[in-house]
C-alpha positions as CSV (number, residue, x, y, z in Angstrom):
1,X,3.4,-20.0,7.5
2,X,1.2,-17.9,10.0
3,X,-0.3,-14.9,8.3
4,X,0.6,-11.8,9.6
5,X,-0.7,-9.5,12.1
6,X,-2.7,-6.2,11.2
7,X,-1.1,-3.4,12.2
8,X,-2.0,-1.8,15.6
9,X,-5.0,0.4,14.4
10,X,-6.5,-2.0,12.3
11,X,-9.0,-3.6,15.0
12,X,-12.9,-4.7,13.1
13,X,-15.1,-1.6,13.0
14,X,-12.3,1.0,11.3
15,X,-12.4,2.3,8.5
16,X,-9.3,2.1,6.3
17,X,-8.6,3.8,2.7
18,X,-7.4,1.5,0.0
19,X,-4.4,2.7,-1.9
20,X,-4.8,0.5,-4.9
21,X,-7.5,-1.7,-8.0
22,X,-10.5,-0.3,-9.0
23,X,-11.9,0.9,-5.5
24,X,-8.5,2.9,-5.1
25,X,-9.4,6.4,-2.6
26,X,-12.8,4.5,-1.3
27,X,-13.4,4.6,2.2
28,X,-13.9,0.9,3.8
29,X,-14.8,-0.7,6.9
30,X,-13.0,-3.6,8.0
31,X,-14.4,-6.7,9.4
32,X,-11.7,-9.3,10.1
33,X,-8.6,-10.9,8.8
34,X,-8.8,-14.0,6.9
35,X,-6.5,-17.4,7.4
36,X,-4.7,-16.2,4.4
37,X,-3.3,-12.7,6.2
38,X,-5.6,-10.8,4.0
39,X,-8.0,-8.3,5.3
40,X,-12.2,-8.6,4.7
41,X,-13.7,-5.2,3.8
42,X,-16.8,-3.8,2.6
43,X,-17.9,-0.6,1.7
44,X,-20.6,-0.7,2.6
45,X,-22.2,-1.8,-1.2
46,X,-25.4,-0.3,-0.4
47,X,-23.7,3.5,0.5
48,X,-20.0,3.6,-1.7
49,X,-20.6,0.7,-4.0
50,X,-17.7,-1.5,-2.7
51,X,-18.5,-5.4,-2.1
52,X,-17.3,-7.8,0.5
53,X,-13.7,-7.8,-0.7
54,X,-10.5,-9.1,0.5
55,X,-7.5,-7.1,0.5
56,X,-3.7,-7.1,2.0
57,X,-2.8,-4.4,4.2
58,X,-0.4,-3.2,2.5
59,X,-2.7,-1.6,0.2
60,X,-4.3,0.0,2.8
61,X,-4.0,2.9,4.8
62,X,-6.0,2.8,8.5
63,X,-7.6,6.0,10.1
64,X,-8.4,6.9,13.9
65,X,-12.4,7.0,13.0
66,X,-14.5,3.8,14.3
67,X,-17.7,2.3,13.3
68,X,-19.9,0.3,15.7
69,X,-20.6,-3.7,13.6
70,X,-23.8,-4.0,15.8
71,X,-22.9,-7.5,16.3
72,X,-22.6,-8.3,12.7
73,X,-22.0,-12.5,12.1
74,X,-19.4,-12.8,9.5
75,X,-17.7,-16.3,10.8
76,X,-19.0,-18.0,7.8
77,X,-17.4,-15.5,5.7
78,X,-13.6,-17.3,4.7
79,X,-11.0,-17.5,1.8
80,X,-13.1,-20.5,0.6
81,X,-16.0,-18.2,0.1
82,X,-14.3,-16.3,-2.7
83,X,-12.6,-19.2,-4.6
């Protein structure tokens, strides 16, 4: 089954909220969508303390405000990585 597309304002570089787990209220940025439909998110670790995470989208909420991923390489980053 194909996974499913993010929603319209969910393109890499915004930052989302997530609604849910132990990072619920954090602001993230989102970098891609994985095979699996989920969405790959960090915080990042180094200013809010969340990790390269992977979460669905329907635990998270997407907002109007941009960040620039500088060319960031994150193709070797896949659902393999976290198993």
């Amino acid at each position: 089954c194909e996974a499913p597309k993010p929603k319209k304002n969910i393109v890499p570089g915004s930052i989302l909220i997530l609604l849910t787990g132990r990072f619920r209220g954090s602001r993230v940025v989102f970098l891609k969508q994985l095979e699996s439909g989920l969405l790959l998110v960090t915080g990042p670790y180094g200013v809010n303390g969340v990790p390269l995470k992977r979460v669905p989208q329907t635990h998270c909420i997407g907002t109007s405000t941009k960040v620039e991923l500088g060319g960031a390489d994150f193709g070797s980053i896949n659902d393999a990585y976290f198993s």
